[in-house]
N, C-alpha and C positions, 0 to 999 in steps of 0.2 A: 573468515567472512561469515557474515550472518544474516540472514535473509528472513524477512518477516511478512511471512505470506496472510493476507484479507481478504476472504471471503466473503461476499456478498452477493444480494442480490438487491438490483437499482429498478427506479422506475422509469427511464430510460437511458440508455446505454449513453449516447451520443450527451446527454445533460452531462450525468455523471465523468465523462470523460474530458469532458472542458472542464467541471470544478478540480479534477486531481490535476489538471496540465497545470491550474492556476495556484495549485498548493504545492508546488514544485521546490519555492526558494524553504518554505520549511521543512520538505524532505532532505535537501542541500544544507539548512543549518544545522540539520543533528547527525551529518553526517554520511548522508547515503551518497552511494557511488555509483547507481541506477537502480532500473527498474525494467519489469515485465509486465504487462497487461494481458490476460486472455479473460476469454468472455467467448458466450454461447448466448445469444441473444441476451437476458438480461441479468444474467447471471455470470458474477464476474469473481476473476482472481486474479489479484495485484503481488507480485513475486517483486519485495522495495529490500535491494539490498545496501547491507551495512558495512562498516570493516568490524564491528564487535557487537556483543548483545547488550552494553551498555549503551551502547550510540541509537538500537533499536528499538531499546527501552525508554530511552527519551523523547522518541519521536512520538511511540504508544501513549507516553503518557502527555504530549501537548493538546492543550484546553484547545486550540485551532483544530485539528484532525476531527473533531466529535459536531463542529461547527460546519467546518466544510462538508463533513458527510451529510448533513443534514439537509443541507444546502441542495446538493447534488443528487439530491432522491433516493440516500439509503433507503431499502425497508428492512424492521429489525432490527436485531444489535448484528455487527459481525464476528464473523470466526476469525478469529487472529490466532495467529500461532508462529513460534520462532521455533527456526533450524538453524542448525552448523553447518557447514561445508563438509563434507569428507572426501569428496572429489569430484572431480570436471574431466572434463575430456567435448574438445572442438572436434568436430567433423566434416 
């Protein structure tokens, strides 16, 4: 699994969170099999996971993602960055 965590910060949290519910079915056509959102007021970290880093690299690179952020009150470029899995454990 591969997890492609976005770092940003929005100009309001509540905006920004209705544009990513609404960008949900393109999360879903490159592959993802959820998602985390945390956020500190308006600074936010979206944890969208993959089953591979080619499915998370597709998503990165749709011309939609750079639109919707836009949309939704990014400020800035965001911190993206992919991880591996190495392990889990429920509690």
């Amino acid at each position: 699994m591969t997890t492609l965590a976005v770092r940003h910060t929005v100009q309001d949290f509540d905006t920004w969170k209705a544009g990513f519910d609404g960008h949900d079915g393109a999360r879903r056509s490159h592959g993802s099999t959820g998602y985390r959102v945390l956020h500190e007021g308006n600074s936010v970290l979206a944890l969208i996971e993959f089953p591979d880093a080619a499915s998370a690299q597709g998503f990165q690179a749709d011309p939609s993602l750079r639109e919707v952020m836009a949309k939704a009150g990014v400020i800035g470029a965001p911190d993206v960055s992919m991880w591996s899995e190495a392990s889990q454990e429920q509690y």
